[in-house]
C-alpha positions in Angstrom: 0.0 0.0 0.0 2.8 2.3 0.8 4.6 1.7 -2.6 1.3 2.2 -4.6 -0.1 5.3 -2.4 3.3 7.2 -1.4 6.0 5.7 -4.4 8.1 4.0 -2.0 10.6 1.7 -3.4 9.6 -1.7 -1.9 13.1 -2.6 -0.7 12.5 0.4 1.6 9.8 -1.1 3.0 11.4 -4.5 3.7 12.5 -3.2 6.9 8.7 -4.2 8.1 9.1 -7.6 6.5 12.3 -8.1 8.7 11.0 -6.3 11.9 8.1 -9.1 12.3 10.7 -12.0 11.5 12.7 -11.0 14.1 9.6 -10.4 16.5 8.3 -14.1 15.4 11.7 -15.6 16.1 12.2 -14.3 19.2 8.4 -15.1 20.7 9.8 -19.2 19.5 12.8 -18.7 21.5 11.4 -17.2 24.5 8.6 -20.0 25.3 11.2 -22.3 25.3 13.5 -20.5 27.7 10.7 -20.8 30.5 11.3 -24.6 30.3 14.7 -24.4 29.9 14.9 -22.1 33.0 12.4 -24.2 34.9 14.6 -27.5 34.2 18.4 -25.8 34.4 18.3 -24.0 37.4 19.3 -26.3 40.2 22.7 -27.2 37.7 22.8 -23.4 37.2 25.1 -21.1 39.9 23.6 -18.4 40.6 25.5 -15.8 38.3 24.8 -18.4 35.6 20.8 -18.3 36.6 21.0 -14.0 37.0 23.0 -13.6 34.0 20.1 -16.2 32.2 17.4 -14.3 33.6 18.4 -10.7 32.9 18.9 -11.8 29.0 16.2 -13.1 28.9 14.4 -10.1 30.8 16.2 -7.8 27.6 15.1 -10.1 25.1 11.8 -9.7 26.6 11.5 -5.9 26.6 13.3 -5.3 23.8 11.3 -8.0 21.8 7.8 -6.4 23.4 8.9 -3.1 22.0 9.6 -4.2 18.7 6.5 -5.7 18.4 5.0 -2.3 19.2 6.4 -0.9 16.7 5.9 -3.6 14.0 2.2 -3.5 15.1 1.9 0.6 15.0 -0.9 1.9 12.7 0.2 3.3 9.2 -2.2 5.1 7.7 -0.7 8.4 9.0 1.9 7.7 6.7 -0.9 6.9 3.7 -2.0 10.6 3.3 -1.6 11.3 -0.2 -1.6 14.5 0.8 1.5 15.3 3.0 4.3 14.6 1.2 7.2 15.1 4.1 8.6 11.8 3.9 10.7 12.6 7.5 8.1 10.8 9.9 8.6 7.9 8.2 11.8 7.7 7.5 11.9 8.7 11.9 9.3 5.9 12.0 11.7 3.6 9.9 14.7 4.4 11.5 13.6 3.3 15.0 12.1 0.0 14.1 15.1 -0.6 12.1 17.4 0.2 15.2 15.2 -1.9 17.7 15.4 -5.0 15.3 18.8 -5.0 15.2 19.1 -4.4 19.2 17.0 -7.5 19.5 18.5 -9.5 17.6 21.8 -8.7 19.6 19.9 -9.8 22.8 18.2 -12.7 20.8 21.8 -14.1 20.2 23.3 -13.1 23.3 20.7 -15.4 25.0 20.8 -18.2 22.3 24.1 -18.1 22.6 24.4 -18.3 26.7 22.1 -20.8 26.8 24.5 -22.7 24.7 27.2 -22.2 26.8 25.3 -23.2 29.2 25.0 -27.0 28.2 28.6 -27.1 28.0 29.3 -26.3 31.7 
């Protein structure tokens, strides 16, 4: 809609494509990380189990955020009529920055938790 309405190239607008992977990948991983928590924590110490907890408690936020964002209504960017692209690009930019600071805490945790069957 974007594209057709506004003229956006669609490789600009992939950025919404890759925001909601990211958001999907990261609700998987975190339902598992109850269990894995639940199951780990007596072999855990207890910087191992904090260190667990607050990535995932990141991953979490971060990932809640994002999927804010991904979910934010569009249609102020629709208007034919106003043609200042700079909200969107704002609107871009931040979605674009909170995927990619996600992802960072998706493979921090994916990562410990790794690490954390070979201890």
């Amino acid at each position: 809609m974007l594209n057709e309405l506004k003229n956006y190239p669609p490789k600009e607008l992939d950025f919404l494509e890759h925001g909601c992977e990211v958001v999907i990948q990261c609700r998987d991983v975190l339902k598992w990380t109850y269990a894995f928590g639940y199951y780990h924590q007596r072999g855990m110490t207890v910087v191992r189990k904090n260190l667990f907890e607050q990535w995932q408690s990141d991953l979490e936020k971060y990932c809640d955020h994002l999927h804010g964002l991904v979910e934010k209504d569009l249609d102020q960017y629709m208007d034919p009529n106003i043609t200042d692209r700079g909200p969107f690009y704002h609107y871009r930019g931040q979605l674009t920055g909170y995927y990619e600071a996600t992802k960072t805490f998706f493979t921090n945790l994916v990562k410990g938790l790794d690490e954390s069957e070979t201890v």
